[in-house]
N, C-alpha and C positions, 0 to 999 in steps of 0.2 A: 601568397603575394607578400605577407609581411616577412615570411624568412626570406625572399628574394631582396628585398629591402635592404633588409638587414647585413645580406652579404656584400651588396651594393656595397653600403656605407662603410665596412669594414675594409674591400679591397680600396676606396677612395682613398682610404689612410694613406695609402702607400704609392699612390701617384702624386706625379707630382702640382704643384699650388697653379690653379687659376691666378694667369695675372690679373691685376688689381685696377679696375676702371677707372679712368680719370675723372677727379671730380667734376662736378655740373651744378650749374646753381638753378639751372630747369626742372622743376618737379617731373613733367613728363617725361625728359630724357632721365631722372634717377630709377625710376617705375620702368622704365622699358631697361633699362641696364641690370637694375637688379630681376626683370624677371627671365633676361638673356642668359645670364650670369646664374641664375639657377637649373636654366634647362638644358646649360652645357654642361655644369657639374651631374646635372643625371645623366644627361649621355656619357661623360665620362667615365663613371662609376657601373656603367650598364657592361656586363661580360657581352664580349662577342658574336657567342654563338645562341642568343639569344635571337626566336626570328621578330621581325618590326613589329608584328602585328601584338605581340605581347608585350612592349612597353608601356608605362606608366602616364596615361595622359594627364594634363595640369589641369588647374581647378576653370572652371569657365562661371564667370560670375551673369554673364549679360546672357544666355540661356533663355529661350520660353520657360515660365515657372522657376521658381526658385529652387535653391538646392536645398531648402526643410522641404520642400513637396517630395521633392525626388531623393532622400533620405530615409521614407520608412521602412525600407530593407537595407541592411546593413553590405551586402556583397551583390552587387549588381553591375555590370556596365552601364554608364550615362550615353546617353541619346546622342549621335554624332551629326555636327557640322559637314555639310563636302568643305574641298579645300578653299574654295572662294570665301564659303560663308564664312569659315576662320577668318580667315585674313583680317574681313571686313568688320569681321564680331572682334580681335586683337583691336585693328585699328580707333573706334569706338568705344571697346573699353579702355586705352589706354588715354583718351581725350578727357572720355570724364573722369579717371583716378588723378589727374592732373592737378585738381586740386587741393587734393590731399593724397600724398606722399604713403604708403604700406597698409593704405585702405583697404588692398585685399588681402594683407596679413590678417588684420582685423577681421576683414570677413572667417577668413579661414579659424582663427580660434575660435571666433564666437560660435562657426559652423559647430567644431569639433566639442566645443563645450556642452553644447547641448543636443549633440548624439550621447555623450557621456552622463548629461541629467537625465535624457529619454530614456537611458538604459537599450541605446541603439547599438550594442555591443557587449562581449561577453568579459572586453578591457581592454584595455589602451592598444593595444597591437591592433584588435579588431577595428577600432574605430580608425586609428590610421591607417591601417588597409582599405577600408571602403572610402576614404578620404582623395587616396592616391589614385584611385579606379574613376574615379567621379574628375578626376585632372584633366586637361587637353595634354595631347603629345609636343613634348618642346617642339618648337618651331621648326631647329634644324633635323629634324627626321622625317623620312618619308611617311607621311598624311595616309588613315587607312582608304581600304580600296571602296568603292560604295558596296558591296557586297558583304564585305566585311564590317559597313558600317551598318546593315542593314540588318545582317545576322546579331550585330551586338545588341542592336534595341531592341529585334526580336526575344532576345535574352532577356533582357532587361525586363518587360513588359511581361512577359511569362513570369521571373521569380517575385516581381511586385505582384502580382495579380495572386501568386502563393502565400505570399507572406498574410498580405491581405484576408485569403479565406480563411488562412490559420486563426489569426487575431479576431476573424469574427466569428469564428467556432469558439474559439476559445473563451470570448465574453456571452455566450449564447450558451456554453455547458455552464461556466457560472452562475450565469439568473438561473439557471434552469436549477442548480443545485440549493441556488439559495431560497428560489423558489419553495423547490419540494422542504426543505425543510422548516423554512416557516411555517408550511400547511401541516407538516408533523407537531413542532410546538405547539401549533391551536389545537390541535384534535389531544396532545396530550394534557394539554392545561388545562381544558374542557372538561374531558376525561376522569381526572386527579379526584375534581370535588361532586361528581358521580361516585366514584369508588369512593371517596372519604365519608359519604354523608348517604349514598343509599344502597350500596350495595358490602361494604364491610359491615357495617352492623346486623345486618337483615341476612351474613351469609348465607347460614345453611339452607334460608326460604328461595334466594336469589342465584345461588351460583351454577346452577343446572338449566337456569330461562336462557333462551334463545338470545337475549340483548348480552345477557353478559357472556354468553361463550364467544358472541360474535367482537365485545369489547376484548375480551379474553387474547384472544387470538390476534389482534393488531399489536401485544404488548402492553404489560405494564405499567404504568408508570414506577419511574427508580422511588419515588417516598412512599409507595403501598405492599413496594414488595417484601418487605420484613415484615409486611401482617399476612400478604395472601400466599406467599411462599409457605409458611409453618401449616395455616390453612388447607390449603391445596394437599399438602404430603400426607398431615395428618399424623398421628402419635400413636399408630395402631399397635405396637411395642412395649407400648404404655409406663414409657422412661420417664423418671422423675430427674427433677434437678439436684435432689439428695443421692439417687444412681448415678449420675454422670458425677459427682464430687467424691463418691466413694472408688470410681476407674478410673479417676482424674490421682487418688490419692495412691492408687495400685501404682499406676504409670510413672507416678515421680519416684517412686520405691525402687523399681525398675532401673530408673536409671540413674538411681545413689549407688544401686549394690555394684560391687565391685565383680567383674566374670568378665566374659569373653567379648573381644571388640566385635563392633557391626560387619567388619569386615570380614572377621572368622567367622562369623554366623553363615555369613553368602555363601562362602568356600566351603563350607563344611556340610557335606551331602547327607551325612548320619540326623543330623538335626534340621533341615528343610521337610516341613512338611510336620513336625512331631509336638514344636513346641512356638505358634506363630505368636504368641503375646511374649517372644523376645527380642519379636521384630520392633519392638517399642523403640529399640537403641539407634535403629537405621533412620529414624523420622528425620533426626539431622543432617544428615545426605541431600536429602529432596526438599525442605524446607526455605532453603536460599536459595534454590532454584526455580520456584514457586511465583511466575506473572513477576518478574525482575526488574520491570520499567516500571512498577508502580511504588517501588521500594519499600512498599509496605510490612511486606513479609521478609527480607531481611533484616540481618541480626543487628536491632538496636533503631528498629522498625517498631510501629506501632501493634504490629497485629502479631507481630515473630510469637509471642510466649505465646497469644493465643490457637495460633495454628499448630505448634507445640504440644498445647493442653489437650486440644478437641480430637489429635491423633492420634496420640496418646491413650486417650480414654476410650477412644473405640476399638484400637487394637486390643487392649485389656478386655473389653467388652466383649468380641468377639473374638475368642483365641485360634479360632476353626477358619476363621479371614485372615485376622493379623495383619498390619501395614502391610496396603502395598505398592507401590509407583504408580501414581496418577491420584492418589485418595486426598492427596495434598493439595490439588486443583480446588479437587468438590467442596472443601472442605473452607477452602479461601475464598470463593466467591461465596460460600453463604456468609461469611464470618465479615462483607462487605456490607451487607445485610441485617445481619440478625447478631447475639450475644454468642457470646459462647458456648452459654447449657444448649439454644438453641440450635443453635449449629450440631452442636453434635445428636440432638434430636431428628434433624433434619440427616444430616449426613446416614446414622444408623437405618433411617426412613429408606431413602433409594435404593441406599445398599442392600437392602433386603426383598425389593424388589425383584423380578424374577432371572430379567438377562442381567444385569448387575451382579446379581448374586452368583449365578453363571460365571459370569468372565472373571471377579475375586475369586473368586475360588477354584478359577481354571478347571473348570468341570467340562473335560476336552466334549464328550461326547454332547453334550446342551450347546456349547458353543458353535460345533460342528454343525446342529439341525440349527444356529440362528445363520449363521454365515449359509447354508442351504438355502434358507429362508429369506435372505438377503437375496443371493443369487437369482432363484425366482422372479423376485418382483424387478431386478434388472431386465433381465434378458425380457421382460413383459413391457417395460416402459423404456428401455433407451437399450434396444439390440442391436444398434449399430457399434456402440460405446461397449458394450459389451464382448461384441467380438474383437474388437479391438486390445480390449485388456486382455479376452483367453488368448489372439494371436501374440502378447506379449511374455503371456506367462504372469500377468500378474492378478492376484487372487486378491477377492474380499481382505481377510484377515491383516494383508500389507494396509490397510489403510484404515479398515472399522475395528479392531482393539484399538489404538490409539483415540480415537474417535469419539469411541462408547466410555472406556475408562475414564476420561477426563468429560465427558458430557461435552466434547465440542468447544470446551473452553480452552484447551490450547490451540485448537487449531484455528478459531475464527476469531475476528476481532470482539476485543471482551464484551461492547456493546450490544453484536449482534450475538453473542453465545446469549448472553443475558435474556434475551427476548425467546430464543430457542429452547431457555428453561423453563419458560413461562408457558409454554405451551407444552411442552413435556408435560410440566406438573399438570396439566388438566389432563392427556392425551395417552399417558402412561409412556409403555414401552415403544407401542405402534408409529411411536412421532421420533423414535431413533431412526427407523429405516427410512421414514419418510423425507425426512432432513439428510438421509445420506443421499437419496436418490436426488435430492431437489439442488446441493451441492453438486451433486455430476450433471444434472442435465445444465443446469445455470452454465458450467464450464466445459461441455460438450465438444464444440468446435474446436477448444484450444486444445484440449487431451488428447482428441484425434490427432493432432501432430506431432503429439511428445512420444520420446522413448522411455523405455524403463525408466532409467536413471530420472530423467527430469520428472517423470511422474511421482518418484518416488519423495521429490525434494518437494515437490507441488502438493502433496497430502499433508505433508509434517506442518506447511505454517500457509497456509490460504491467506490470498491476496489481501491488506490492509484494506483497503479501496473496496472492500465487498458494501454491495448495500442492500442490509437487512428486508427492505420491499420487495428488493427484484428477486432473493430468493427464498421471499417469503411465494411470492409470484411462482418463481418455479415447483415450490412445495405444495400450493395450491394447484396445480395443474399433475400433478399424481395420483391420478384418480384409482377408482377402484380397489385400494385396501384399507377397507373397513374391517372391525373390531371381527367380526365374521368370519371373512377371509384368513386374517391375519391367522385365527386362532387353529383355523384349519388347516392353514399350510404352514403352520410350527408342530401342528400334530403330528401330520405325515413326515414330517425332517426328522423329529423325534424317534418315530417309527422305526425311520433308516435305520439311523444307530446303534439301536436296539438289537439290527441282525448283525 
């Protein structure tokens, strides 16, 4: 309606001038002249082949209900008059604006003022569009038919009554959001001086009891995790912070000596694989690309040298791994956390763990019986979704490397990865698949309509908006693989391989 407008006023340019009313010193007759004198200029300006019934009605102040009642949706047709009742509602209002001369000018901006406070509009075009809808049809036009007057308040009535349940959903997911998170704040601030005062000192007596695993499992708090995180992994490696200074001192040697760029490294097929603690030089590749909304870890960033150092040093430490794309993840969320020696304690820690260890080191055939492994426990708990991915053709692997290499932390928002490592670290490896399956069944119904392509863009960065409850909820509801099972049906995958 507002480009209809708009061409209006454009072709007006170019007709030619309404004559000019004689003056009057009756306020009523200036009021009835100047609102003659406006609803000929719109018929004027109106194209041709426009039919009646889509013209622009004028504003009707003397209406049942005011026009802020009938205002809370911005595009609606207003309630109509038959032709008598106009007439008599014209004649009426024009008696009482009698007094005061562009009274319903006035009304009209102040109407329009305060669509534009309300935010009853997306900007000024909208709110003059819904402005001009809400108009009666100048006088000299044929008046709509009652049917059509009939249909438009049907309309009307229908998009209020929308607008409406939107606005009350819409304040009804709010509390509900602010809601749940208040009751999250209490139970963690409750929580905090629990773990600060009887379960960190008392670890190694308490952290196997039924209360704390059960604490365990709802999350962390973010100011205990730099003590239960190093806890939990533990230092079976038995790295000191004089080892980590002495591959922190390798790695900077590394990358003073003067040889071959990180780029001839990649290309160069003779040396993949022979000498990975030269992989030291690539660290700066992936470093600036490492959580880039937090600006942390860019250069000139607070944590840059140290993600630098901690990568560094465990490449050197482990020449048979050697950096590798995604280490830069693990490596920056504990360093969110924890020091540096630590981190890099922590970091050696997981990585040595067993599927970890697998996928660094691309150990095809281990990784083959986890993705087997994987497979399994789909087609057991969501084989509908299952068959869905084999009718696509799309395989484990397109989604869980990315997944496992990075611990989940690029693909889920960093708050909910954070509570997902929280549970890892009690849970081992078995809380990888469990957390993959609890991601797909959470997102079930929508993947059942994607195609490759979308599916594929849907893996790499899961929705902002996730909340860590509901698929902690899904994750809870994946019953049946216990430590037991688990280790039985990584047996048999293994097995496979083998032939």
């Amino acid at each position: 309606m507002s480009l209809f407008v708009g061409a209006a006023l454009m072709e007006d340019q170019n007709a030619p001038a309404e004559p000019t009313p004689k003056e009057s010193t009756s306020p009523s007759r200036n009021v009835a002249e100047t609102e003659t004198s406006t609803a000929t200029a719109i018929a004027a300006t109106t194209p041709g082949d426009v039919p009646s019934s889509e013209l622009v009605p004028t504003l009707d102040t003397s209406r049942e209900g005011s026009v802020a009642d009938r205002s809370e949706t911005p595009n609606s047709f207003d309630d109509e008059l038959d032709v008598t009742d106009a007439k008599e509602a014209t004649i009426s209002r024009r008696d009482d604006e009698a007094a005061a001369a562009g009274a319903s000018t006035g009304r009209r901006r102040r109407w329009f003022g305060r669509k534009k406070r309300d935010g009853g509009g997306s900007g000024g075009g909208a709110v003059l569009t819904t402005g001009l809808i809400l108009e009666h049809r100048p006088a000299n036009l044929p008046a709509k038919s009652a049917s059509e007057v009939k249909k438009h308040r049907l309309e009307y009535e229908k998009m209020l009554a929308l607008a409406k349940k939107k606005e009350k959903q819409a304040v009804k997911e709010k509390k509900k959001k602010e809601a749940e998170k208040e009751k999250k704040e209490k139970i963690v601030s409750s929580s905090i001086e629990a773990w600060k005062t009887d379960i960190v000192p008392n670890w190694d007596a308490v952290c196997g009891t039924k209360l704390v695993q059960e604490k365990w499992w709802h999350g962390l708090p973010s100011s205990v995790r730099g003590v239960v995180w190093p806890k939990a992994i533990g230092n079976s490696l038995q790295i000191t912070e004089d080892l980590y200074k002495i591959f922190l001192a390798r790695a900077h040697e590394k990358l003073a000596s003067k040889g071959r760029s990180p780029e001839r490294e990649i290309m160069d097929p003779d040396l993949v694989g022979k000498d990975h603690e030269k992989s030291v030089e690539m660290i700066h590749l992936d470093v600036s690309r490492t959580f880039p909304r937090l600006c942390m870890f860019q250069k000139g960033g607070p944590l840059y040298d140290d993600l630098h150092d901690v990568l560094g040093a465990y490449a050197c430490y482990r020449p048979d791994v050697g950096y590798v794309q995604g280490m830069s993840f693990l490596a920056a969320v504990f360093l969110l956390y924890v020091s540096p020696s630590e981190a890099f304690v922590c970091l050696a820690g997981i990585l040595n763990r067993p599927c970890h260890l697998a996928f660094f080191r691309v150990d095809e055939k281990k990784m083959s019986a986890y993705f087997g492994l994987f497979t399994t426990f789909f087609e057991e708990h969501l084989p509908k979704l299952s068959a869905h991915f084999e009718s696509l053709n799309v395989t484990p692997d397109m989604f869980l490397i990315d997944w496992i290499y990075a611990l989940y932390s690029k693909a889920l928002p960093l708050d909910v990865a954070c509570r997902v490592w929280d549970v890892y670290f009690r849970d081992g490896d078995i809380f990888l698949f469990r957390t993959a399956l609890g991601i797909l069944s959470m997102y079930q119904n929508e993947m059942l309509e994607m195609e490759f392509i979308d599916l594929g863009r849907f893996f790499t960065r899961l929705p902002d908006s996730m909340s860590d409850e509901k698929l902690f909820e899904h994750i809870s509801r994946i019953g049946g693989i216990t430590p037991k099972r688990y280790a039985q049906v990584l047996a048999h995958q293994l097995s496979l391989t083998e032939k």
